[in-house]
C-alpha positions as MATLAB code, in Angstrom:
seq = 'XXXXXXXXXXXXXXXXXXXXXXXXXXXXXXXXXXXXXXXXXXXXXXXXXXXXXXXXXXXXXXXXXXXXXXXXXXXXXXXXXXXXXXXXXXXXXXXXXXXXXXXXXXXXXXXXXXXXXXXXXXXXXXXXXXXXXXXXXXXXXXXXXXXXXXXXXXXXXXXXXXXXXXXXXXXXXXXXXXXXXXXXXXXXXXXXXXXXXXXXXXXXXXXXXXXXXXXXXXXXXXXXXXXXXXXXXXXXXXXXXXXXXXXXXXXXXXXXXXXXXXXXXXXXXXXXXXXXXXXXXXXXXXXXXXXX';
ca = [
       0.000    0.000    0.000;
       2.627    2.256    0.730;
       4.121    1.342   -2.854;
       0.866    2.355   -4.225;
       0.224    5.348   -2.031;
       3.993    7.387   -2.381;
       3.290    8.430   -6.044;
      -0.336   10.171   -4.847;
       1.745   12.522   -2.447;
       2.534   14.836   -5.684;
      -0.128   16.942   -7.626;
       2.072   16.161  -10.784;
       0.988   12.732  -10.035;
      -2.205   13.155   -9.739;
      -2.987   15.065  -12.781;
      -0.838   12.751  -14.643;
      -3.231    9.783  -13.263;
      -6.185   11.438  -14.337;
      -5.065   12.060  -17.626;
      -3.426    9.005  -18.456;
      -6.598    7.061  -17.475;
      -8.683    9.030  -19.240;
      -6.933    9.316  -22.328;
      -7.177    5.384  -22.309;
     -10.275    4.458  -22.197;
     -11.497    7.315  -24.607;
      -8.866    5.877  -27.329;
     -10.199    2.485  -26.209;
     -13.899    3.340  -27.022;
     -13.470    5.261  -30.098;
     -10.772    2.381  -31.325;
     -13.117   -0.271  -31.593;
     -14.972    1.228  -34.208;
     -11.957    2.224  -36.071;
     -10.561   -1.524  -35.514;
     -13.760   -3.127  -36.709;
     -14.064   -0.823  -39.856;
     -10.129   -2.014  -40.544;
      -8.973    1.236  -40.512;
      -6.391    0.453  -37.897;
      -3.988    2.365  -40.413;
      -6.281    5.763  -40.155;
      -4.793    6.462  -36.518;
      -1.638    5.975  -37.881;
      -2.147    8.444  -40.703;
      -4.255   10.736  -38.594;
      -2.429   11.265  -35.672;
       0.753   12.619  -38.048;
      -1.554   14.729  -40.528;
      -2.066   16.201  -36.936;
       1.262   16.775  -36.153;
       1.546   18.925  -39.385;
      -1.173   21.198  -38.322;
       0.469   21.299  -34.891;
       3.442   22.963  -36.191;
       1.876   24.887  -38.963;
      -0.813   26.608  -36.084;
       1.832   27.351  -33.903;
       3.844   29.638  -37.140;
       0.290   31.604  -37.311;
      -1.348   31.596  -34.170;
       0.649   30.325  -30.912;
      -1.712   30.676  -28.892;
      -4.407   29.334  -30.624;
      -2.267   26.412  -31.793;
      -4.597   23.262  -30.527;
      -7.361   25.027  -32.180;
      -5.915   25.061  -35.622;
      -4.388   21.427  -35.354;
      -7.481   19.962  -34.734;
      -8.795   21.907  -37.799;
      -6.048   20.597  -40.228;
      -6.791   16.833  -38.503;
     -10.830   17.377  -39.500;
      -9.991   18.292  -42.637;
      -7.272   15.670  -42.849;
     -10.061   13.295  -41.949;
     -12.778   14.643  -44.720;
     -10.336   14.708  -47.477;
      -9.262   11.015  -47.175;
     -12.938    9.695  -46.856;
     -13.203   12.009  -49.836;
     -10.726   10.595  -52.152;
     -11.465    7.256  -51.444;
     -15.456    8.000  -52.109;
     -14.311    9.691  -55.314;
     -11.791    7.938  -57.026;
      -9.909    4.625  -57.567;
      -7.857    4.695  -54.721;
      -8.375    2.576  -51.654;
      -8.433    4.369  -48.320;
      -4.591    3.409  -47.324;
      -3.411    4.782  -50.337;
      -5.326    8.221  -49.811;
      -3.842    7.751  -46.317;
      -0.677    7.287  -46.969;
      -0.727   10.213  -49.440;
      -2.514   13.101  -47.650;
      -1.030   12.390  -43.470;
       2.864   11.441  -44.921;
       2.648   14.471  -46.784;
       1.023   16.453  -43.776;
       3.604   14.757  -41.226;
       6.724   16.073  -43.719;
       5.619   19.279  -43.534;
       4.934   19.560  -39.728;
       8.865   18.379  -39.598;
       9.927   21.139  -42.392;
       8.544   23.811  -40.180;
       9.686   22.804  -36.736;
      12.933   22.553  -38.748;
      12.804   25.794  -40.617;
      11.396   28.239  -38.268;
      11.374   26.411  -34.656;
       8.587   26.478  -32.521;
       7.152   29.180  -30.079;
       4.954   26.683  -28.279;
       5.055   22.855  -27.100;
       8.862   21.474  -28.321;
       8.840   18.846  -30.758;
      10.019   15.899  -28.527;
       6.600   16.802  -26.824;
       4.583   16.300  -29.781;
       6.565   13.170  -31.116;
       6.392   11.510  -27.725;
       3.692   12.915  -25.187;
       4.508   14.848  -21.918;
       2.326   14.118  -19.590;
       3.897   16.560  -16.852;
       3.382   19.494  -19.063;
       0.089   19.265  -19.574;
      -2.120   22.602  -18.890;
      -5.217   22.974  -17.312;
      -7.126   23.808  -20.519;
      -5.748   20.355  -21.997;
      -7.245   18.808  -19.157;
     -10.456   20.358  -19.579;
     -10.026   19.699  -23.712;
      -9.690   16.136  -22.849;
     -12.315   15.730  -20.728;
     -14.860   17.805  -23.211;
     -14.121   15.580  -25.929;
     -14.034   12.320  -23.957;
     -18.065   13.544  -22.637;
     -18.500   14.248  -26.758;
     -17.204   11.039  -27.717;
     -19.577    8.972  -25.236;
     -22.462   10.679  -26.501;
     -21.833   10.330  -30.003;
     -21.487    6.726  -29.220;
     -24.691    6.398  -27.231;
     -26.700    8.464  -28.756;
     -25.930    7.199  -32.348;
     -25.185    3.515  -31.541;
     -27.388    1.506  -33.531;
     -26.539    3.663  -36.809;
     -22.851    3.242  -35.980;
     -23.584   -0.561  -35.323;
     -25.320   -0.611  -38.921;
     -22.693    0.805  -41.115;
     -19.915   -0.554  -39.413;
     -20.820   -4.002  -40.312;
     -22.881   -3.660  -43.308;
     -22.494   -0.153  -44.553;
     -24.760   -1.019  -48.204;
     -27.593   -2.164  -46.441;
     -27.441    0.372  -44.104;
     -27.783    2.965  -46.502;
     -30.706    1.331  -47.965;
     -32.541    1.270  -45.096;
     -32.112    4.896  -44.606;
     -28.991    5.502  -42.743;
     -26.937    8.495  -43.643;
     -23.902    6.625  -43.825;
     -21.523    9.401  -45.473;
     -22.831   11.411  -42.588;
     -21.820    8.698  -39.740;
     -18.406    8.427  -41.208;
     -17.633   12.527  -41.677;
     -19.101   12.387  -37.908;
     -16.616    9.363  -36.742;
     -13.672   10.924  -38.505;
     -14.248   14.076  -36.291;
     -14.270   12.769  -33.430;
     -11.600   10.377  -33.919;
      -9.603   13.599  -35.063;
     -10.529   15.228  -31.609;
     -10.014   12.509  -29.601;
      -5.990   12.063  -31.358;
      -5.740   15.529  -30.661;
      -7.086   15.700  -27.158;
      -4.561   12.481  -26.412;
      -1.524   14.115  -28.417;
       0.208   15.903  -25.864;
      -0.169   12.581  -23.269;
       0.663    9.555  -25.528;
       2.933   11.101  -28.360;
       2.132   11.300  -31.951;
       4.372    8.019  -32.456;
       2.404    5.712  -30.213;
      -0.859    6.863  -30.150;
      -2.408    4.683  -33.515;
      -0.937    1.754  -30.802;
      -3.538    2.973  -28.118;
      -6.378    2.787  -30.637;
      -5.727   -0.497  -31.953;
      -4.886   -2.697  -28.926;
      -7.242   -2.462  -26.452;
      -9.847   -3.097  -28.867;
      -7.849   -5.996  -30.466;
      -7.575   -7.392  -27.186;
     -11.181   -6.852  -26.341;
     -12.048   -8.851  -29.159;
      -9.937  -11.779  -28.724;
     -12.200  -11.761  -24.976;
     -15.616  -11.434  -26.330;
     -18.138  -12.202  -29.689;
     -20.851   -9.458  -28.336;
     -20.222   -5.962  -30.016;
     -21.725   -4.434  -26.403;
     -18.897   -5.830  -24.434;
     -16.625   -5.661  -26.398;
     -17.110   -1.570  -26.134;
     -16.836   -1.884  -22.481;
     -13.818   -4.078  -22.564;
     -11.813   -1.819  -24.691;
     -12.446    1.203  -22.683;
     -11.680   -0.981  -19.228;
      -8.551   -1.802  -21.016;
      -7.674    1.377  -22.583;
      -8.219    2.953  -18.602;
      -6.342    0.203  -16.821;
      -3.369    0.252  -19.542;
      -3.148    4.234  -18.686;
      -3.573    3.852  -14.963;
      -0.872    1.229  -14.719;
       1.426    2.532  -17.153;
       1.719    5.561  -15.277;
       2.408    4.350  -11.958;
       5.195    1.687  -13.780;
       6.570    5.028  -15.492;
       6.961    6.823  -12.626;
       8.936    4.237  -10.815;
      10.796    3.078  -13.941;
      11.983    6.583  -15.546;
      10.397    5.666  -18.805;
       8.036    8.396  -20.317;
       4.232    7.452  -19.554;
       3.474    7.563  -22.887;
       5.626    4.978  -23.908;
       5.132    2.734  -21.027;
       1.353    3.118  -21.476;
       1.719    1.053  -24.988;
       3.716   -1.534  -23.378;
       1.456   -2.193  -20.374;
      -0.519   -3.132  -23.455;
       1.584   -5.171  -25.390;
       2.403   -7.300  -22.610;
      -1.668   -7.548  -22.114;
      -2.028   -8.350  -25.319;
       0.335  -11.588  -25.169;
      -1.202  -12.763  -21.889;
      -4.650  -12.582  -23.265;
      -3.349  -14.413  -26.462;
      -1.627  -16.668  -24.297;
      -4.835  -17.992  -22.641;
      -7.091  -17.474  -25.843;
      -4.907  -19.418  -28.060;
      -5.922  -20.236  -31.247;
      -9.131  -18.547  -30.940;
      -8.198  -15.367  -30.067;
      -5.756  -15.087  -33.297;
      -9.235  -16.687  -34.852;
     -11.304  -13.734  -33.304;
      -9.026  -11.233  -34.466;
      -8.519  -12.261  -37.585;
     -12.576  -12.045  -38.313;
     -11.984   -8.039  -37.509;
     -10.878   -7.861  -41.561;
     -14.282   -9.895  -42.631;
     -16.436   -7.027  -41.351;
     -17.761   -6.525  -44.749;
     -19.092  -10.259  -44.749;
     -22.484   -9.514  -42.440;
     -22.732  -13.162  -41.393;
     -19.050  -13.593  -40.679;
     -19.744  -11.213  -37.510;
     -23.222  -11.765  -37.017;
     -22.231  -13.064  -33.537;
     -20.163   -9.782  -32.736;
     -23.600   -7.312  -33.250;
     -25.259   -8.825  -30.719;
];
């Protein structure tokens, strides 16, 4: 207990807690849907489009720069369900295309003109202890935001994430539920940026959903799972980072890794089965069991 109980002796610590915690379970609710659409590689791309805007905003607008890097990540977000709506390309080519070329030029500015706000180790790599009480608040805002968009537009996100045709049929705005999920996926990146690290957030949005599906067939649990998981990997990454020196953010993902093998260790063969359905999601039947 008294192991436990030192680290709570420090505000830093406390804050850090909350944060960490938070920032877990909101990238574990919002990564199932992003896991189960197979658009693990959309994090990737999204969180580094997002990093561009982060160093663009801060050239223009310092103080405003959270503001306009959450703009460039919407828009980031809007143009690549664009291009892939419009044109030949699949979606991890219009990826790849729009957030490398976003990410190059957020490194070309912090390289040509510095940066009069967060340093760039801080963006790359999360800082937990510098967060500001308006990033707390942000975080919290768009955690309450993501919940309700979840709750209050659950069925039509359960429709057209496992059959997206027949959803539109049967009167689902399904170009509207994607522009919606890409915004607040681009929030919730953003809101998590400054904790996690552009470089290891996408890894915070895939496992704890992966992980919650090698546990579970039911599409209802397996939302709760993820966001247990996503909290408890945040909770207990901090504490091991504050006793091991390692930055949170990067102890966060491997409180999760290791989860992930101990799971697959006593799942076996059907967990790497369970997981491997998440790229069928297209086949109704093949996940039929998953939307109960």
């Amino acid at each position: 207990m008294d192991t436990l109980l030192e680290p709570l002796q420090y505000a830093f610590f406390q804050k850090g807690l909350l944060v960490a915690g938070l920032s877990g379970a909101l990238l574990g609710l919002i990564g199932v849907y992003i896991v189960l659409r197979g658009m693990s590689y959309i994090g990737h791309g999204l969180s580094h489009s997002i990093f561009g805007g982060f160093a663009a905003a801060q050239l223009f607008a310092a103080n405003f720069y959270m503001l306009g890097a959450g703009l460039w990540g919407i828009a980031s977000a809007l143009a690549i369900t664009s291009v892939t709506k419009r044109s030949r390309l699949g979606a991890d080519a219009a990826i790849g295309v729009i957030t490398t070329a976003s990410f190059a030029l957020g490194v070309a500015l912090f390289a040509k003109f510095g940066s009069s706000g967060p340093s760039f180790e801080n963006a790359l790599f999360g800082s937990i202890l510098g967060i500001s009480a308006q990033q707390i608040l942000g975080l919290v805002a768009v955690s309450v935001l993501t919940a309700a968009f979840v709750f209050l537009r659950y069925r039509a996100l359960l429709f057209s994430t496992f059959d997206p045709e027949v959803a539109a049929v049967s009167g689902v705005n399904v170009s509207r539920i994607e522009a919606m999920l890409m915004i607040v996926l681009s929030l919730a990146i953003l809101a998590t940026l400054t904790v996690i690290g552009v470089t290891l957030v996408a890894a915070m949005l895939v496992i704890p959903a992966v992980i919650a599906r090698m546990l579970t067939d039911s599409f209802g649990r397996m939302l709760g799972y993820s966001t247990a998981i996503g909290l408890a990997c945040g909770l207990i990454g901090m504490y091991l980072s504050y006793y091991a020196g390692v930055p949170s953010g990067t102890m966060i993902v491997l409180v999760g890794a290791s989860l992930f093998v101990i799971v697959l260790a006593f799942t076996g063969g059907r967990g790497l089965r369970r997981s491997a359905d998440l790229d069928a999601h297209t086949d109704a039947s093949a996940l039929a069991p998953v939307a109960r």
